[in-house]
C-alpha positions in Angstrom: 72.0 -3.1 12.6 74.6 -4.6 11.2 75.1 -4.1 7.2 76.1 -7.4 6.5 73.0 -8.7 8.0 70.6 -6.8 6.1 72.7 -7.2 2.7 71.3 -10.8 2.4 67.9 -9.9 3.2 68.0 -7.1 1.0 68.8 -9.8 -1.8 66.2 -12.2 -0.9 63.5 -9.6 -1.0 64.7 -8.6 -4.5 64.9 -11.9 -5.8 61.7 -12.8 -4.5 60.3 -10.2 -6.3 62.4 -10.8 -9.3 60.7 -14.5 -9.2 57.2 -13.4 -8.6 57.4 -10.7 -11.9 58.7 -13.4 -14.3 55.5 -15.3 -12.8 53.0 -12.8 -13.7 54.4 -12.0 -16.8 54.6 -15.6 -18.0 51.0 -16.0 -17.1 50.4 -12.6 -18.5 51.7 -14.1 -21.6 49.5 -17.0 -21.5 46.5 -15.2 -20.7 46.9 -13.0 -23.8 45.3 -13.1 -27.0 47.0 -10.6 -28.7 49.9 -12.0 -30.5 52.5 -8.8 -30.2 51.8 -8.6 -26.2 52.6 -12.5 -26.3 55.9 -11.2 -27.6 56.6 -8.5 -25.2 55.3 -10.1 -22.1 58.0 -13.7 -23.5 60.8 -10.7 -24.2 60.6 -8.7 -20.7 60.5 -12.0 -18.9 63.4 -13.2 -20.5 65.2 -10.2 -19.6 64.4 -10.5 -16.2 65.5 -14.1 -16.3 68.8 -13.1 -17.7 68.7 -10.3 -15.1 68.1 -12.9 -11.9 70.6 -15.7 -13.3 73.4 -12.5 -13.4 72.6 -11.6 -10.2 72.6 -14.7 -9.0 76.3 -15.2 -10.2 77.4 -12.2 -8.9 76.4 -13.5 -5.3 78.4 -16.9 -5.9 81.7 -14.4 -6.5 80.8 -12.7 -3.7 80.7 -15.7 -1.6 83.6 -17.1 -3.2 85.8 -13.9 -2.4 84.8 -14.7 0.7 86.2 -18.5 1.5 88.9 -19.0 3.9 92.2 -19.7 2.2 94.1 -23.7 2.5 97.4 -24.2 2.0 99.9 -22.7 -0.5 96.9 -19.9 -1.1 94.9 -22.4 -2.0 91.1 -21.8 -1.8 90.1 -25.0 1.2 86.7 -24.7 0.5 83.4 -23.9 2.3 83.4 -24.9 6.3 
């Protein structure tokens, strides 16, 4: 199989995932009584926020390496 095909995938799955632990742990946090697991359950999400919107730019450079180039090496743009 192709490794550009299952880099994508690979991605999705992660993100997914990603998504579905800052889920739990924000209803983890709401569920809590316990004032100091509020705070770490709030912190760790937060992190993995930061960790998904960084990974998220990443892919945008990577797609953006990627465009064909217009005229006078100018970037033309997605077709």
């Amino acid at each position: 199989m192709d490794v550009n095909v299952q880099r994508p995938k690979r991605r999705d799955n992660v993100l997914s995932t990603l998504n579905m632990t800052i889920e739990v742990l924000n209803l983890a946090k709401e569920a809590s009584s316990i004032t100091p697991a509020k705070a770490a359950f709030g912190s760790v999400s937060a992190i993995l926020v930061m960790i998904r919107v960084r990974s998220f730019l990443f892919y945008l450079d990577e797609f953006q390496a990627h465009m064909s180039v217009g005229l006078n090496g100018q970037p033309s743009g997605l077709r």
